[in-house]
N, CA, C and O atoms as a DFTB+ gen file, in Angstrom:
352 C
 N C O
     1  1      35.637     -15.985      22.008
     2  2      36.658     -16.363      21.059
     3  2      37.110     -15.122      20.299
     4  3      36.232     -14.391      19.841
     5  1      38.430     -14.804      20.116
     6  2      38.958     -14.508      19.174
     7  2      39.536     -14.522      17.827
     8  3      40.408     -15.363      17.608
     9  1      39.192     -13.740      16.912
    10  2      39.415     -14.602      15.468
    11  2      40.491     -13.138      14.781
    12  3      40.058     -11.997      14.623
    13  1      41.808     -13.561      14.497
    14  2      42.488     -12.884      14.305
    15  2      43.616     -13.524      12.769
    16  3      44.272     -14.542      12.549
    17  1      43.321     -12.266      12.031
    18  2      43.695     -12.348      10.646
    19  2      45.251     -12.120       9.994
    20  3      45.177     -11.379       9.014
    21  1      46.266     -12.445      10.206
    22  2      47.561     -11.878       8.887
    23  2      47.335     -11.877       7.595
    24  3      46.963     -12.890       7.003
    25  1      47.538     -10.731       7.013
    26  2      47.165     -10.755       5.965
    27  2      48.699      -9.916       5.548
    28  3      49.287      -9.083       6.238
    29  1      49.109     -10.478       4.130
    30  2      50.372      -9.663       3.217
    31  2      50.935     -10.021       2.132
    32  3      50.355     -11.038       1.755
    33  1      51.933      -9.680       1.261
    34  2      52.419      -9.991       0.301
    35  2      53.204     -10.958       0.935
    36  3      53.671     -10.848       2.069
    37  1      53.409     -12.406      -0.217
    38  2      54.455     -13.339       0.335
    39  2      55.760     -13.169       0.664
    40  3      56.446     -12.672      -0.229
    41  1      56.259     -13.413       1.598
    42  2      57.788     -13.356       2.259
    43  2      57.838     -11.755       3.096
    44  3      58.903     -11.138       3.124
    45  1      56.620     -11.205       3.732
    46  2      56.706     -10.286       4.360
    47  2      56.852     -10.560       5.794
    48  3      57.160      -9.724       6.645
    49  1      56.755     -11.048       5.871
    50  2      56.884     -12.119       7.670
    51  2      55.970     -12.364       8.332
    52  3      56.149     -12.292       9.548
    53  1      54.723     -12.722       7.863
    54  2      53.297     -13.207       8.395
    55  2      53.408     -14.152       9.721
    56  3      52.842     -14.229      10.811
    57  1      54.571     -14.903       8.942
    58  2      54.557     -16.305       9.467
    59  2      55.762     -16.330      10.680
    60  3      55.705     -17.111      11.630
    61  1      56.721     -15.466      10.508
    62  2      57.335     -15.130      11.838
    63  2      56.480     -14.562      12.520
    64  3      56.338     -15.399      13.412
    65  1      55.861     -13.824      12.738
    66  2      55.210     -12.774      13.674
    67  2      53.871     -13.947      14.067
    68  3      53.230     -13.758      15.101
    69  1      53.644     -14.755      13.447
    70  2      52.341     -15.527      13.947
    71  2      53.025     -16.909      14.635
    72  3      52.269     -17.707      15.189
    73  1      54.417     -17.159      14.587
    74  2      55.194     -18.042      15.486
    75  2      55.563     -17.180      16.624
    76  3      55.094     -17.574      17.691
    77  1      55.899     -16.677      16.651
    78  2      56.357     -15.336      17.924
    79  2      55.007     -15.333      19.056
    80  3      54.889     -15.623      20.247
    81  1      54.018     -14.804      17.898
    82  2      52.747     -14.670      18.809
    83  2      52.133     -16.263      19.952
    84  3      51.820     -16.513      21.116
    85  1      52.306     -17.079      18.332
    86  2      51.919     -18.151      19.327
    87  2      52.982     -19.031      20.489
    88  3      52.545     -19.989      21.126
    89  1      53.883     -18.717      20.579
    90  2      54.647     -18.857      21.292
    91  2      54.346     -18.176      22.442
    92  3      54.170     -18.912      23.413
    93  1      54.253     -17.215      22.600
    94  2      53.975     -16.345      23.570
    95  2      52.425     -16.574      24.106
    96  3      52.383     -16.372      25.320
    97  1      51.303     -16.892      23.621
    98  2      49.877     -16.897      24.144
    99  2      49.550     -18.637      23.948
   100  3      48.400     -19.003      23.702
   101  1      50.426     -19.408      24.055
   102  2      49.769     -21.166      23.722
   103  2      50.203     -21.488      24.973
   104  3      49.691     -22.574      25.247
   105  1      51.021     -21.027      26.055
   106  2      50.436     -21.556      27.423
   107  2      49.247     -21.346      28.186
   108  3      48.853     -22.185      28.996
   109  1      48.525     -20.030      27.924
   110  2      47.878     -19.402      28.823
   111  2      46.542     -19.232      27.487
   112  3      45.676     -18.594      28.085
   113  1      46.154     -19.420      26.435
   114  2      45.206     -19.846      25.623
   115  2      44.962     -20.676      24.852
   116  3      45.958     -20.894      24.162
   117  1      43.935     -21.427      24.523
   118  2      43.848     -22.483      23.672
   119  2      43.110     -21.911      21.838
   120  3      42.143     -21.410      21.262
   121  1      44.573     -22.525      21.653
   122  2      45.006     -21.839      20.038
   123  2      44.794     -23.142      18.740
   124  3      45.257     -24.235      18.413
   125  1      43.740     -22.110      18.314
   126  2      43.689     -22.888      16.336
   127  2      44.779     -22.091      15.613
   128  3      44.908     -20.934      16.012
   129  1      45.286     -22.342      14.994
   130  2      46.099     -21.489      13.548
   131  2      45.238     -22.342      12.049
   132  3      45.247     -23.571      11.999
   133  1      45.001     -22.053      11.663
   134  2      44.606     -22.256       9.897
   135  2      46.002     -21.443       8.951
   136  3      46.735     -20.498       9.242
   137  1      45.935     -22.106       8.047
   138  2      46.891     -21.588       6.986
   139  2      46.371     -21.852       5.606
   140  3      46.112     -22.980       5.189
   141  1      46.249     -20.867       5.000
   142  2      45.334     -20.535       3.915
   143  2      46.790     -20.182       2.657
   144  3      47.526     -19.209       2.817
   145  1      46.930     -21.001       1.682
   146  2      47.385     -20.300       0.562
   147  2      46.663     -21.300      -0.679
   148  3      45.688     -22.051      -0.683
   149  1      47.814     -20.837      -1.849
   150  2      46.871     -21.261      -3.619
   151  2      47.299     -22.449      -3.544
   152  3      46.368     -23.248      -3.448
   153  1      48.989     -23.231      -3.546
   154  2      49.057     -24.618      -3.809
   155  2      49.658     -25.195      -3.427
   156  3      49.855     -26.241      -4.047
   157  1      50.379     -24.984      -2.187
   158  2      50.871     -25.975      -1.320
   159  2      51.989     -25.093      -0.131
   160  3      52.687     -24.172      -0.554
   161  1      52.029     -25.442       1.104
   162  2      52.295     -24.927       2.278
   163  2      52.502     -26.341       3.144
   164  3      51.938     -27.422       2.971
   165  1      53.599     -25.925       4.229
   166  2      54.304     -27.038       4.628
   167  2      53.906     -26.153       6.436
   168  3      54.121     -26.727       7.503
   169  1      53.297     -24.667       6.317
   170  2      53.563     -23.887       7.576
   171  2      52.572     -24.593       8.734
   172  3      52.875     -24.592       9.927
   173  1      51.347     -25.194       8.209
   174  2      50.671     -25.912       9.589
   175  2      51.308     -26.768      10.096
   176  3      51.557     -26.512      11.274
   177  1      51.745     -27.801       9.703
   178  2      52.490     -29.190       9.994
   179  2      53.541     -28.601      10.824
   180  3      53.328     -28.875      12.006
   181  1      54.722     -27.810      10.635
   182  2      55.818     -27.222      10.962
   183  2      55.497     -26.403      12.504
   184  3      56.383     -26.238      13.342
   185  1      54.119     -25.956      12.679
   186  2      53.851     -24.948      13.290
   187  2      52.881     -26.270      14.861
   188  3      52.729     -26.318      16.081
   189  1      52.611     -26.873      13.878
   190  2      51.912     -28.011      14.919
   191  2      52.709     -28.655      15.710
   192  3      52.483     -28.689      16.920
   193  1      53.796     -29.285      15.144
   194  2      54.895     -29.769      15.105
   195  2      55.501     -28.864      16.612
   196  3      55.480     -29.133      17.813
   197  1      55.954     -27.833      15.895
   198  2      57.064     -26.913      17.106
   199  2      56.076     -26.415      18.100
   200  3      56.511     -26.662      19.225
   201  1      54.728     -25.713      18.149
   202  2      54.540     -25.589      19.313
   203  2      52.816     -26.059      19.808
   204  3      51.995     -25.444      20.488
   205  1      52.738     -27.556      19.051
   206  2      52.099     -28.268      19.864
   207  2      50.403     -27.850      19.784
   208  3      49.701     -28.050      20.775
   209  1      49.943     -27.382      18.785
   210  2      48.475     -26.744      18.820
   211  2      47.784     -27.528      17.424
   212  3      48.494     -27.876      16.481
   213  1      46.740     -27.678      17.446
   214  2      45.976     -27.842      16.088
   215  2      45.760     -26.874      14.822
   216  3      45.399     -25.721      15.054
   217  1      45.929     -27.216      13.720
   218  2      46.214     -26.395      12.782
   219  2      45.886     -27.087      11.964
   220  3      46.146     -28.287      12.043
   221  1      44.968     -26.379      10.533
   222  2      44.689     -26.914       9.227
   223  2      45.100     -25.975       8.389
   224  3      45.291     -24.769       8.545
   225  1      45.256     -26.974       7.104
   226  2      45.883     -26.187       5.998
   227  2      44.877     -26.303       4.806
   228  3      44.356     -27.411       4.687
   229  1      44.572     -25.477       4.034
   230  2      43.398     -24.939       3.278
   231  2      43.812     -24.274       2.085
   232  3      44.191     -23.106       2.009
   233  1      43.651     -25.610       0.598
   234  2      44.399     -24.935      -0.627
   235  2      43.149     -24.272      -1.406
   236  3      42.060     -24.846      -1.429
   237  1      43.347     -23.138      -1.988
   238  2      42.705     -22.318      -3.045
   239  2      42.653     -22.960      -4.423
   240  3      41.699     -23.013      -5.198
   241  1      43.813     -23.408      -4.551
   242  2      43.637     -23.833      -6.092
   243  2      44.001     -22.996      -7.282
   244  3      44.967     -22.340      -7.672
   245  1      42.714     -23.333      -7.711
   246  2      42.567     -22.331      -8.659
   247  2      41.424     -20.987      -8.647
   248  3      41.192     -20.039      -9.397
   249  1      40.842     -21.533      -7.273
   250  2      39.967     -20.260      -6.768
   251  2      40.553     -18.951      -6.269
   252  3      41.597     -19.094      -5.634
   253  1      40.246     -18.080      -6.371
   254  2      40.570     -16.313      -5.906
   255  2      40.849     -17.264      -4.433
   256  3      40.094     -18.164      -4.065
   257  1      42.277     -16.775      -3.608
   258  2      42.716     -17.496      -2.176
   259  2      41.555     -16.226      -1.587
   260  3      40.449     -16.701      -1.331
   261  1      41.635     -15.295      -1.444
   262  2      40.631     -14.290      -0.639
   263  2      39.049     -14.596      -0.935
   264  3      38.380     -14.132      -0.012
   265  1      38.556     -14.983      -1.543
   266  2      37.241     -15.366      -2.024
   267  2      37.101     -16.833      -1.159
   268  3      36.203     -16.935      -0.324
   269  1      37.969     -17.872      -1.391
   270  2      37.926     -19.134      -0.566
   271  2      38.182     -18.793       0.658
   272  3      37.529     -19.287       1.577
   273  1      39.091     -17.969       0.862
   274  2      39.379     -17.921       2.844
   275  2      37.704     -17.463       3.443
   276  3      37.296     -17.874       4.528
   277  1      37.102     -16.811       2.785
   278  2      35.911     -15.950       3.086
   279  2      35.274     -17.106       3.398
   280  3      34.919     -17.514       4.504
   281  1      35.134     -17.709       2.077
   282  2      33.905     -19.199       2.061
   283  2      34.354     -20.224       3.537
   284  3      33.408     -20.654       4.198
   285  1      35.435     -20.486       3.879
   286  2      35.615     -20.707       4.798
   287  2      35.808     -20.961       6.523
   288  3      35.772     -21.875       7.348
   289  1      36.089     -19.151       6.416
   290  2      36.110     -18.561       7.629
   291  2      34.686     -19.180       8.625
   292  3      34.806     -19.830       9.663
   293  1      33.557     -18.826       8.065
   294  2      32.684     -19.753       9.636
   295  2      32.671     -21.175       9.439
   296  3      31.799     -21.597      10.198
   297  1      33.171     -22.103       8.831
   298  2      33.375     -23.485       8.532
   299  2      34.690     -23.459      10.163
   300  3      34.483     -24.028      11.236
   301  1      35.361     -23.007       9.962
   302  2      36.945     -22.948      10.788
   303  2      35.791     -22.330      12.239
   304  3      35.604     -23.022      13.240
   305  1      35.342     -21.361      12.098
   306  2      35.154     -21.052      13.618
   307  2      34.135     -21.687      14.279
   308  3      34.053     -21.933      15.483
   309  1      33.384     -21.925      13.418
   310  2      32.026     -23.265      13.507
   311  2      32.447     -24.652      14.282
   312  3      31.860     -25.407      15.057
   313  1      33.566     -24.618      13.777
   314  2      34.396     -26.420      14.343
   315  2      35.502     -25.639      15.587
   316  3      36.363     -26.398      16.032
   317  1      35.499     -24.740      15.926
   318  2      36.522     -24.283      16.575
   319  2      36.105     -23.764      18.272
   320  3      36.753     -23.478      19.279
   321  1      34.481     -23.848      17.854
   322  2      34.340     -23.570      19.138
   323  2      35.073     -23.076      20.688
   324  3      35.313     -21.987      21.210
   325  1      35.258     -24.443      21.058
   326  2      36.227     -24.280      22.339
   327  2      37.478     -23.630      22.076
   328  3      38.347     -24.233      22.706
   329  1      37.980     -22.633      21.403
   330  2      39.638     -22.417      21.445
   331  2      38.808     -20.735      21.851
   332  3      37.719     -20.223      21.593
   333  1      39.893     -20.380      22.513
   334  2      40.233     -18.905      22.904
   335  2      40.256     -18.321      21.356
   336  3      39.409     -17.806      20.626
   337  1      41.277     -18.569      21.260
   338  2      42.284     -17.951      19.611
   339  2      41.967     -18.423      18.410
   340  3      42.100     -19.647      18.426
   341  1      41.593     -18.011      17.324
   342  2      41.886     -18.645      16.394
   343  2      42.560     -17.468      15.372
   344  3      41.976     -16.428      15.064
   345  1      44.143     -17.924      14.836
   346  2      44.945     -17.306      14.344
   347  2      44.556     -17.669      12.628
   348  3      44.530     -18.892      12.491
   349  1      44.291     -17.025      11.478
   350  2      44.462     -17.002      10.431
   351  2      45.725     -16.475       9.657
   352  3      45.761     -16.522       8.428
């Protein structure tokens, strides 16, 4: 398995470049995406939606979002087993 991270300031294009990608590798691998922000995101649903893969969405709150993605990260790859990819 692969476990592969975007990380950036908001509206830098994370989220184009991680539709592009999965577009390109969701015939020929079996793909998780997670989407990690503080209080609300519409990008898993949208992303499940258009190209057909499993995806969870994971709010911070009021917790540090980098401190929770951490706490997270082997929870997501723990349940993720069988996928090639897993896109953060």
């Amino acid at each position: 398995m692969k476990f592969v991270i975007f990380a950036g300031t908001p509206g830098s294009g994370k989220t184009s470049i991680i539709k592009y990608i999965i577009q390109e590798l969701k015939n020929d691998f079996k793909l998780f995406f997670a989407k990690f922000d503080c209080l609300q995101t519409l990008d898993n649903e949208r992303i499940a939606k258009e190209y057909k893969i499993p995806t969870i969405k994971k709010l911070a709150g009021e917790l540090c979002p980098d401190h929770y993605t951490a706490l997270e990260i082997p929870k997501i790859i723990k349940e993720n087993q069988d996928k090639d990819i897993i896109i953060l």
